[in-house]
Every structure is written in C-alpha cells, then in structure tokens.
C-alpha positions as a LaTeX table, in Angstrom:
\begin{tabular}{lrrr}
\hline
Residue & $x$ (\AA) & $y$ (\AA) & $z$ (\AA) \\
\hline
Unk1 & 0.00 & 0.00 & 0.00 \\
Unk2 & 1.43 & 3.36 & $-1.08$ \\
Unk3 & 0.91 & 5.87 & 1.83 \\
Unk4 & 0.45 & 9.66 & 0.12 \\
Unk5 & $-0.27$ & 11.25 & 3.16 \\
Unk6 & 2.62 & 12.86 & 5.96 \\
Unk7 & 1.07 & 13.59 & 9.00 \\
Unk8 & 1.79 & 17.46 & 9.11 \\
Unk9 & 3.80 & 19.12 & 12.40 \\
Unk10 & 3.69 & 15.89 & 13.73 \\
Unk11 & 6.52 & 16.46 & 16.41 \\
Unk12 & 4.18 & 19.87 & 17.44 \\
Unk13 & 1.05 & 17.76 & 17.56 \\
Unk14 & 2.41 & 15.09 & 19.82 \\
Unk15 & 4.23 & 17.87 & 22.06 \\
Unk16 & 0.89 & 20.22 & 22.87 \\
Unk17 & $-1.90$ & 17.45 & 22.46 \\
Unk18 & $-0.79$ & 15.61 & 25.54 \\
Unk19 & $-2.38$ & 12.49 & 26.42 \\
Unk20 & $-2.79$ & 11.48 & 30.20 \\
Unk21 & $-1.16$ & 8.21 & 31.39 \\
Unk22 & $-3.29$ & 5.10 & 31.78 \\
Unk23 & $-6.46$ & 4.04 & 29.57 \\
Unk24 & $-7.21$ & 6.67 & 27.67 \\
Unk25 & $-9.60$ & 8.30 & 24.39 \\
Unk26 & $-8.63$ & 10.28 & 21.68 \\
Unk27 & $-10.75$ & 11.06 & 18.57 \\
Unk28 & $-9.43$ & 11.66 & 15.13 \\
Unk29 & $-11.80$ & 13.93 & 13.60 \\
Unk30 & $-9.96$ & 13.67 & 10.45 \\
Unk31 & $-7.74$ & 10.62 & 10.11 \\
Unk32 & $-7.33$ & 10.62 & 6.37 \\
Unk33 & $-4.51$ & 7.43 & 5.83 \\
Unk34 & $-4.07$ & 7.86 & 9.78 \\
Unk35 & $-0.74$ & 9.12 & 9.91 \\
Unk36 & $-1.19$ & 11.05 & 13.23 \\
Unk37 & $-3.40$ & 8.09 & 14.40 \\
Unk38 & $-0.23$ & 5.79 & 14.31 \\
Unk39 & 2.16 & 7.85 & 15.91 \\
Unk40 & $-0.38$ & 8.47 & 18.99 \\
Unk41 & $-0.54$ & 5.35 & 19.14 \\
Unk42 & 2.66 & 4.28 & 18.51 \\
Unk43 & 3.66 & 6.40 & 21.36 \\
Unk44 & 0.84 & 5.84 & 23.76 \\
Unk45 & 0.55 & 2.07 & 24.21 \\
Unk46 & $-2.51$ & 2.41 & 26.49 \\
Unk47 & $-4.30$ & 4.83 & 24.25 \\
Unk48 & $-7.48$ & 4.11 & 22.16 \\
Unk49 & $-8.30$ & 6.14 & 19.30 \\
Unk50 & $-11.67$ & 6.55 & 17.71 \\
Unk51 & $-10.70$ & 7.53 & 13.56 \\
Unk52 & $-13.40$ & 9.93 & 12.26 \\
Unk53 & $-13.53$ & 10.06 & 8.31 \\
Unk54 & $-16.18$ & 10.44 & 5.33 \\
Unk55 & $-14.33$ & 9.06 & 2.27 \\
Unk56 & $-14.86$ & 5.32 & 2.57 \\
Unk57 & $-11.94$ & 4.74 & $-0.03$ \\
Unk58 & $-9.14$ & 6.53 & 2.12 \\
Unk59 & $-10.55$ & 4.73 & 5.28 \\
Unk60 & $-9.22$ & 1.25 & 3.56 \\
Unk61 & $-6.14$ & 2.77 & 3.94 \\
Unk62 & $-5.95$ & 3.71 & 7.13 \\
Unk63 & $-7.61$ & 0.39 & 8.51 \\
Unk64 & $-4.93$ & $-1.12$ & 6.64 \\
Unk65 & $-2.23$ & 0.77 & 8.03 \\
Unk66 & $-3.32$ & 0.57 & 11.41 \\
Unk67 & $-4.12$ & $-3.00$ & 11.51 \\
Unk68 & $-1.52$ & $-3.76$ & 14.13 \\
Unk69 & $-3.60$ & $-1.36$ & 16.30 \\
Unk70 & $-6.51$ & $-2.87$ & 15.02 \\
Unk71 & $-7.80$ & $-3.40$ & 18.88 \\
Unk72 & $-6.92$ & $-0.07$ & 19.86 \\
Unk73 & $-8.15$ & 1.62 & 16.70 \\
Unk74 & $-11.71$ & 1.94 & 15.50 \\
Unk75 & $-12.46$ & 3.35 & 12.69 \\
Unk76 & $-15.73$ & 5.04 & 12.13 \\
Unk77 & $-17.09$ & 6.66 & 8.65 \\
Unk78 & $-19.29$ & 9.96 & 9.50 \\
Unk79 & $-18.35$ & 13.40 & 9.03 \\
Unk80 & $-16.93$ & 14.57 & 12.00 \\
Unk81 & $-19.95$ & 17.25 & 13.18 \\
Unk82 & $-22.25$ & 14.47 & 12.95 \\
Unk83 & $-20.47$ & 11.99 & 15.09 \\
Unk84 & $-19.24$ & 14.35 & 17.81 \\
Unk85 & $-22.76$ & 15.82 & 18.28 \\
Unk86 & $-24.05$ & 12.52 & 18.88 \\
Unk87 & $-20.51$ & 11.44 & 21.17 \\
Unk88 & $-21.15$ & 11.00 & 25.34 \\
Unk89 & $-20.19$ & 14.46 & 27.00 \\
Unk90 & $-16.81$ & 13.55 & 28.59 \\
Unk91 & $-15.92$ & 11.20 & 26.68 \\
Unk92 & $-12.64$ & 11.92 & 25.29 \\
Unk93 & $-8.96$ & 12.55 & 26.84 \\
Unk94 & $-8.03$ & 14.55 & 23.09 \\
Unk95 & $-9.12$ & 15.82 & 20.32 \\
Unk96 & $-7.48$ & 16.36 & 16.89 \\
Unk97 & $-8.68$ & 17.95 & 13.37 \\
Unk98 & $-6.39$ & 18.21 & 10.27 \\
Unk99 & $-8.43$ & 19.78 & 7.88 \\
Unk100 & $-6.50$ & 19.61 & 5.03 \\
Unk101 & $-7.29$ & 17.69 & 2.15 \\
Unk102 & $-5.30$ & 14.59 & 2.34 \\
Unk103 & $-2.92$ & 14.16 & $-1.00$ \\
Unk104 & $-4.36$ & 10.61 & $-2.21$ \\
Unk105 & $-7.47$ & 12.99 & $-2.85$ \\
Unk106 & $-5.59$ & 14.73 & $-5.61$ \\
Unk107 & $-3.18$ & 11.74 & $-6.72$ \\
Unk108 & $-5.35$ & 8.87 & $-6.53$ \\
Unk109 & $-9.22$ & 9.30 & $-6.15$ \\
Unk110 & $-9.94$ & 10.50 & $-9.33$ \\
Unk111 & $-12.55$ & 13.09 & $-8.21$ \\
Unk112 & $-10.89$ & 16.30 & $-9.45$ \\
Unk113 & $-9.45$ & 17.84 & $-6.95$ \\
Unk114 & $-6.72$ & 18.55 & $-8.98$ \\
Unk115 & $-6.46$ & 21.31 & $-12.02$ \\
Unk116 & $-3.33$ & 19.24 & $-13.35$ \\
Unk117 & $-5.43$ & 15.71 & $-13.78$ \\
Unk118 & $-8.15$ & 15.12 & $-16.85$ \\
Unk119 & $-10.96$ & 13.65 & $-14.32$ \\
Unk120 & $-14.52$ & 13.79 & $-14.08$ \\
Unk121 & $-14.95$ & 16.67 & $-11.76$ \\
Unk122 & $-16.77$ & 15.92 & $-8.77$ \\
Unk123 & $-14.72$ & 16.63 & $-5.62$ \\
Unk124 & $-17.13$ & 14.95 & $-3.21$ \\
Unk125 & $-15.34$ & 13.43 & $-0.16$ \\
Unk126 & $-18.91$ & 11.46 & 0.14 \\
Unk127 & $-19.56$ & 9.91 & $-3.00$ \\
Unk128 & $-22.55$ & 8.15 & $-2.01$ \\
Unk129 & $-24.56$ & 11.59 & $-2.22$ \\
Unk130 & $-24.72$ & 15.21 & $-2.21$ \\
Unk131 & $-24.00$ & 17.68 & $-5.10$ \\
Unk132 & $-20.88$ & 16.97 & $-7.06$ \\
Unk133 & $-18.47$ & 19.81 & $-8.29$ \\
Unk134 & $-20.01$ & 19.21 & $-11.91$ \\
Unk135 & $-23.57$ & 19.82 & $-10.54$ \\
Unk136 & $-22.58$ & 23.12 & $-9.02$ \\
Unk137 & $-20.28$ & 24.32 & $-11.86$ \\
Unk138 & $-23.00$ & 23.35 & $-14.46$ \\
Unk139 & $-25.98$ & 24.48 & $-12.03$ \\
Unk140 & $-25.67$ & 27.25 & $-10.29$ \\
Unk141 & $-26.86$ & 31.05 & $-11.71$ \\
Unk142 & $-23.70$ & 33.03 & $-12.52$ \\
Unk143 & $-24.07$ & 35.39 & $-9.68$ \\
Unk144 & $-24.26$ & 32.60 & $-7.18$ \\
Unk145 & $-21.09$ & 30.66 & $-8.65$ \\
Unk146 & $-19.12$ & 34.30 & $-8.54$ \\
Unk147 & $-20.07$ & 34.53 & $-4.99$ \\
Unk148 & $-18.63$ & 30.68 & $-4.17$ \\
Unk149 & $-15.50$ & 31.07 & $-6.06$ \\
Unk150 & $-14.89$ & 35.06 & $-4.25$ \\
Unk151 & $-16.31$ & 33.69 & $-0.59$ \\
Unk152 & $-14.64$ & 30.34 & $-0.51$ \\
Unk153 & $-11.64$ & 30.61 & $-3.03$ \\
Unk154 & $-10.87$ & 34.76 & $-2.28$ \\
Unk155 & $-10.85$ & 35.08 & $-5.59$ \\
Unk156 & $-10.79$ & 38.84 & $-7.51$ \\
Unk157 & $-11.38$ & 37.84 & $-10.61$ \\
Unk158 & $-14.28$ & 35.58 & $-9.67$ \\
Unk159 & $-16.72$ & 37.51 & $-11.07$ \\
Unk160 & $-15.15$ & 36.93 & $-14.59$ \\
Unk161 & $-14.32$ & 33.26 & $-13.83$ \\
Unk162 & $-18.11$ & 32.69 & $-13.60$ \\
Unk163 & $-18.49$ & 34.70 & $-16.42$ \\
Unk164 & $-16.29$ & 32.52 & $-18.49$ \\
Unk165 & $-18.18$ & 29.15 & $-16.96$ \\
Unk166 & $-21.59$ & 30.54 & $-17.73$ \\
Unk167 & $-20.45$ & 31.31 & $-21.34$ \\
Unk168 & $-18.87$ & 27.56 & $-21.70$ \\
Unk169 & $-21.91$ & 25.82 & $-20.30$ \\
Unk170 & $-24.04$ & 26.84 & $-22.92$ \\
Unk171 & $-22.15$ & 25.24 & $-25.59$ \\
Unk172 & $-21.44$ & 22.34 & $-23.64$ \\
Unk173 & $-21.51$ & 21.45 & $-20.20$ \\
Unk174 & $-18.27$ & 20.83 & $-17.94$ \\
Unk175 & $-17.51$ & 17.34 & $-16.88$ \\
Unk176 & $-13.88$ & 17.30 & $-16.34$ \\
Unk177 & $-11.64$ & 19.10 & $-14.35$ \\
Unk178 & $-8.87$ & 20.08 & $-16.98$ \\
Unk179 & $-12.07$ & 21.77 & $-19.23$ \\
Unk180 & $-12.53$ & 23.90 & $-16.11$ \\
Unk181 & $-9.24$ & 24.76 & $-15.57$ \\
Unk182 & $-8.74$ & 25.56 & $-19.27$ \\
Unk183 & $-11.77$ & 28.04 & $-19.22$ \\
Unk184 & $-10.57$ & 29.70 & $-16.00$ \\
Unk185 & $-7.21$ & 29.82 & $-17.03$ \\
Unk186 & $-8.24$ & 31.79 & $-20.24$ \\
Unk187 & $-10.59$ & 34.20 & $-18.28$ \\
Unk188 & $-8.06$ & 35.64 & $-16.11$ \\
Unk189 & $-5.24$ & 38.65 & $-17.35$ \\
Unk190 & $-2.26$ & 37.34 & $-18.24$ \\
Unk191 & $-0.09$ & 38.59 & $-15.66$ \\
Unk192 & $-2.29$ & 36.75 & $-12.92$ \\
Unk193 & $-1.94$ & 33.56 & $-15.44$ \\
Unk194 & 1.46 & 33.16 & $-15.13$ \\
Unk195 & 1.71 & 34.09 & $-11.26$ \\
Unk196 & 2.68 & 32.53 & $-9.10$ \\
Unk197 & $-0.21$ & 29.94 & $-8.45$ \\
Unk198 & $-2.05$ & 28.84 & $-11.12$ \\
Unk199 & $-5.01$ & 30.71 & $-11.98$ \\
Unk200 & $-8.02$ & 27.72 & $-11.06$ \\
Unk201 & $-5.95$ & 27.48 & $-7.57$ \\
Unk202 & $-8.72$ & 29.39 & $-5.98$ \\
Unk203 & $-11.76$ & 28.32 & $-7.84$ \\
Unk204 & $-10.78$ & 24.51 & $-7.22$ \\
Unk205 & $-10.83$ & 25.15 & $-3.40$ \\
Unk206 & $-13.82$ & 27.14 & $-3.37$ \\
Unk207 & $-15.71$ & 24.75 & $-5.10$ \\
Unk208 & $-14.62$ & 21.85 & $-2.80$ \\
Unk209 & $-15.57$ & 23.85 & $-0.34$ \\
Unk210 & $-18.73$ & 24.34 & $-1.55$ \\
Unk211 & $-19.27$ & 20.93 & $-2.45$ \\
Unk212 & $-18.63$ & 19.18 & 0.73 \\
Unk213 & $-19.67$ & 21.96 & 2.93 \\
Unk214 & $-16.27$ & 22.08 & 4.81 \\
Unk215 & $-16.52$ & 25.60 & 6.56 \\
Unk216 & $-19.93$ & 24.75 & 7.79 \\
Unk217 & $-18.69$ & 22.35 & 9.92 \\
Unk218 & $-16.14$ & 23.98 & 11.80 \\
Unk219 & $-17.56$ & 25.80 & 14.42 \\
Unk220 & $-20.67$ & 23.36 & 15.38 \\
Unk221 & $-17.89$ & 20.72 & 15.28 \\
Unk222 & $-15.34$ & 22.59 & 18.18 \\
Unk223 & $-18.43$ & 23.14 & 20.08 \\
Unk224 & $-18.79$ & 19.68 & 20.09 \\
Unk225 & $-15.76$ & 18.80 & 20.70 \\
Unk226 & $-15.32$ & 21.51 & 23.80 \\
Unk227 & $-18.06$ & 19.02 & 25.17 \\
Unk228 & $-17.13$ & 15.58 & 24.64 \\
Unk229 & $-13.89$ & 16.48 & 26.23 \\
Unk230 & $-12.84$ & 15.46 & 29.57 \\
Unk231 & $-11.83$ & 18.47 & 32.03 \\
Unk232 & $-8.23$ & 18.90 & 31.42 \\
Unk233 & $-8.55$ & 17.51 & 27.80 \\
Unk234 & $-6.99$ & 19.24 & 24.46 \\
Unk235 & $-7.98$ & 20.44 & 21.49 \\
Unk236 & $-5.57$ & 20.56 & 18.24 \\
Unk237 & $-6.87$ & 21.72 & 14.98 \\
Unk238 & $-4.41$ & 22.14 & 12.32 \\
Unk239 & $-5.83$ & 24.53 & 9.39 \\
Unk240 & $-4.78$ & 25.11 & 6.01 \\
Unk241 & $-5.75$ & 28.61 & 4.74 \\
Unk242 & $-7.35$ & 31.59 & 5.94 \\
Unk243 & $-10.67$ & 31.18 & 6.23 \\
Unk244 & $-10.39$ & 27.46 & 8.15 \\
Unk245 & $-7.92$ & 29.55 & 10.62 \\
Unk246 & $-10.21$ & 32.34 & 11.00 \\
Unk247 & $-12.92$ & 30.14 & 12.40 \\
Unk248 & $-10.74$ & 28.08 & 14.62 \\
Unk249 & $-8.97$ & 31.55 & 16.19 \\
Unk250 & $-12.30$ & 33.55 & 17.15 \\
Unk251 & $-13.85$ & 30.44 & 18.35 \\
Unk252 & $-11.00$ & 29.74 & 20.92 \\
Unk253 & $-10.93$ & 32.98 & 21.59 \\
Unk254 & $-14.64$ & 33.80 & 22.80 \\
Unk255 & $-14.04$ & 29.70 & 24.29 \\
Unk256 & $-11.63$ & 31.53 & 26.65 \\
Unk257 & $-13.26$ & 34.58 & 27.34 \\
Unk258 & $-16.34$ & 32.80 & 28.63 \\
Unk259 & $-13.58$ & 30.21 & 30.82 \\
Unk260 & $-14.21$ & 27.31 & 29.19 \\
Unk261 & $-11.30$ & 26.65 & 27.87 \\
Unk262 & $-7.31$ & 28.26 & 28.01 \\
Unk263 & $-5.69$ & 28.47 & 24.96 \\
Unk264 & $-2.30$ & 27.22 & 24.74 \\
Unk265 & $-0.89$ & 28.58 & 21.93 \\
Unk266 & $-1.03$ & 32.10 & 21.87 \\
Unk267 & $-0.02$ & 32.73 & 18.31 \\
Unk268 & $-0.41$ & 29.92 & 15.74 \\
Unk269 & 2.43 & 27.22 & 15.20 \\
Unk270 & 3.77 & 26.98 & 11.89 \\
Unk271 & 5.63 & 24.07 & 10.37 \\
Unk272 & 9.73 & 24.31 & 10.38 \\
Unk273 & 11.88 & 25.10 & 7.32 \\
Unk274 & 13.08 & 21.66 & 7.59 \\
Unk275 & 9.54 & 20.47 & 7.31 \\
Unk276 & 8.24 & 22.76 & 4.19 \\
Unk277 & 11.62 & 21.64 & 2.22 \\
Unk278 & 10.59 & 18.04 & 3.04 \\
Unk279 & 7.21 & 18.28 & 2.52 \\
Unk280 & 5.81 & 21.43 & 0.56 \\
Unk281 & 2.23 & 21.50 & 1.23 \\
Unk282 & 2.83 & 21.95 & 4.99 \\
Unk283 & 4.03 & 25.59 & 4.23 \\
Unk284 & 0.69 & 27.30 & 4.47 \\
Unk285 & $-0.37$ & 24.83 & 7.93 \\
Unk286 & $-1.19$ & 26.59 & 11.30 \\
Unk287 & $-1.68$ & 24.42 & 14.65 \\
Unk288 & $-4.02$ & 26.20 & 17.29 \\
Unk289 & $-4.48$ & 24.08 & 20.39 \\
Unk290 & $-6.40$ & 24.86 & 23.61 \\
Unk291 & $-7.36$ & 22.70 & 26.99 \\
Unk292 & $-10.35$ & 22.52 & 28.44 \\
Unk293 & $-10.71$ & 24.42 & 31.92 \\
Unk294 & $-11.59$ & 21.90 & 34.87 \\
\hline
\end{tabular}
C-alpha cells in the first residue's frame, strides 16, 4: 500500500496534544490514511483512538495501516460534526482535526481535486450523495457561482471566472476538471496567469468547499468537541488557509473569554523550514491548540 499522506507538524502535535497516562480516548476527527493516528498510538501504548472520516476509499487505507492497532483503533465513517454531536459528553482525553485535504485525494481518487489531472470533476469526499463539483459548476446562476469562487476561493477575478463558466456551459456542459481549468485559465489577465499559483488554484478550493460543505462544519464541530472532552482535555486543529484559521482563532478565543477553555498557543504554530523543504504542502499549515478548563 502506497501511503500519500505525511502527517503534518507531527513532532508539534504530539508535544501540545498531551495524552494522560493510563487508559485513555482520543478522537481523530480527520484521520485521512491515519498518519497522526499511528504515531499516537505508537507512542501511547494504552491509548485508544476513535478515527473519524467520510471518504470510505481513504478509510481502507488507514484500517490497513493501522491494523496492528486494530484493537486499539476503530475506525468510524461519518463526518466529524455528525459523530461528535451525537458522542457521550466527557468522553474523550483529546481531540485532533487536520483539515487539510489529504494528497491521495488529488493523486489517486480520481474526483478532481486537482487542475493538473483530466478527471470527471466531482470533488465529493462522500460519493454516495450530495452535489458533485459538476452539478454546481453546471448548475448554479452566474451570480451565485461568482459569490462561491470570491467567498470560498478569495478570488478577484471571480466575477469573470463565472463569467467565463456561464459562457462555456451553454455550448457544452463541464464534466472534467482540466475543461474547467482551461476556461478559468483563459478568463483571467495574463499577468495573474502566469503568477505565481495557477489561476483555477482558488476556484478549485472554493468549489470543494462548496461541495462538501467544509466551513460549515467547523464551528458546530469545536463546540462539540469543547463538550465531549474530559476536564483537562486538548484540542488541536491544524488549518490550512485563511478562512479554516479564521474560524478556529475567534472560536477559541470567545471559548476563553467565557472560561471554558485556556488556549495554549497564543499565536499559531507553523511548520519548520526543515519540514516545508521536506514536505511542501505543509508551508501554508497553522496548529491552534487549547485545553479545556476543569
């Protein structure tokens, strides 16, 4: 089994999410091919960890991986805002979220989550339902699409991005994700073209977004989490861009204000040089952790 995923600040995550000593229960909101899952538990040999994910293809991996855990891991296929509000308050010794999207998504699902790759272009971590990317590329007014691609992708030219897609849809409708990337690439100036991301960077995450209604499930999902944790218990949630870190940081904040929790990292860790050179999409990661108040 090729393993695509690095678990990112990994050294960080095991330093501030402590675990106490004895029996104890840690959920992985976001195990992905349950790289941080196997070094918790790799280091905590009386540790039990509960592996949150909605994508029942990378879950095979991770049960895989795992399986000389296998009584100490159990893997469970929700999203995790669904599973935590339905968790026992108290639960729970830890807490972790990595919301970034793991690499097999772009390498191997076939889903188009990648600009570079000719795939159909759906982007749904769920495949058994929902709205694909295709449905919401293809079916949403122009004005509506403009607002997902400037709200979720802070995009400035996303008004002539969905422009461009409402002018290609009525000759033909999009179905993979290089014929999106081609249209957006060719709606932008040239200058922004040839910068120094490529031009359906933006688009491609807000529409992810969109799709699997990521944001959304932030906030309800911390409050959950706040709860299901035992006094004393942490919190780590590593984000990925500005908008994911925006939620986490004002929701730990007013956390603290009211006492219910103490944050423990006062400004956001960032990955190490050594880290970014050995693994480049870490660059743009931020850790925020915080422990619950007894």
């Amino acid at each position: 089994m090729e393993i695509r995923h690095y678990p990112v600040m990994h050294k960080e995550v095991l330093e501030y999410l402590t675990i106490p000593q004895g029996k104890a229960c840690m959920i992985d909101c976001t195990t992905g091919e349950g790289g941080h899952t196997s070094l918790f538990l790799s280091n905590y040999p009386d540790l039990s960890i509960i592996g949150l994910d909605r994508d029942k293809e990378i879950q095979k991996k991770a049960i895989e991986r795992l399986s000389a855990f296998a009584p100490r891991f159990t893997p469970v296929l929700s999203w995790f805002d669904e599973y935590l509000a339905s968790a026992e308050t108290e639960s729970a010794d830890a807490v972790l979220f990595d919301l970034g999207i793991s690499m097999f998504h772009y390498a191997e699902s076939g889903r188009g989550f990648s600009f570079k790759s000719d795939e159909k272009l759906d982007m749904r971590l769920n495949t058994d339902g929902g709205m694909s990317a295709a449905d919401v590329v293809n079916g949403y007014s122009e004005e509506a699409l403009a607002d997902v691609i400037y709200r979720y992708g802070e995009e400035r030219y996303s008004r002539r991005i969905a422009r461009a897609i409402a002018d290609r849809r009525k000759e033909k409708q999009f179905e993979l994700s290089s014929d999106l990337a081609d249209v957006i690439a060719a709606s932008v100036p040239g200058q922004y073209r040839h910068g120094r991301i490529h031009p359906a960077t933006r688009t491609f995450q807000a529409l992810r977004i969109e799709v699997n209604g990521e944001l959304d499930r932030i906030k309800p999902a911390l409050g959950e989490a706040e709860r299901v944790l035992r006094p004393g218990g942490r919190i780590a949630v590593i984000t990925f861009h500005s908008l994911e870190d925006r939620i986490v940081k004002w929701f730990f904040k007013d956390e603290e204000r009211e006492g219910r929790v103490r944050i423990l990292t006062k400004k956001p860790i960032v990955p190490s040089d050594e880290e970014i050179a050995e693994n480049a999409p870490s660059r743009s990661a931020k850790l925020r952790v915080v422990e619950k108040v007894l």
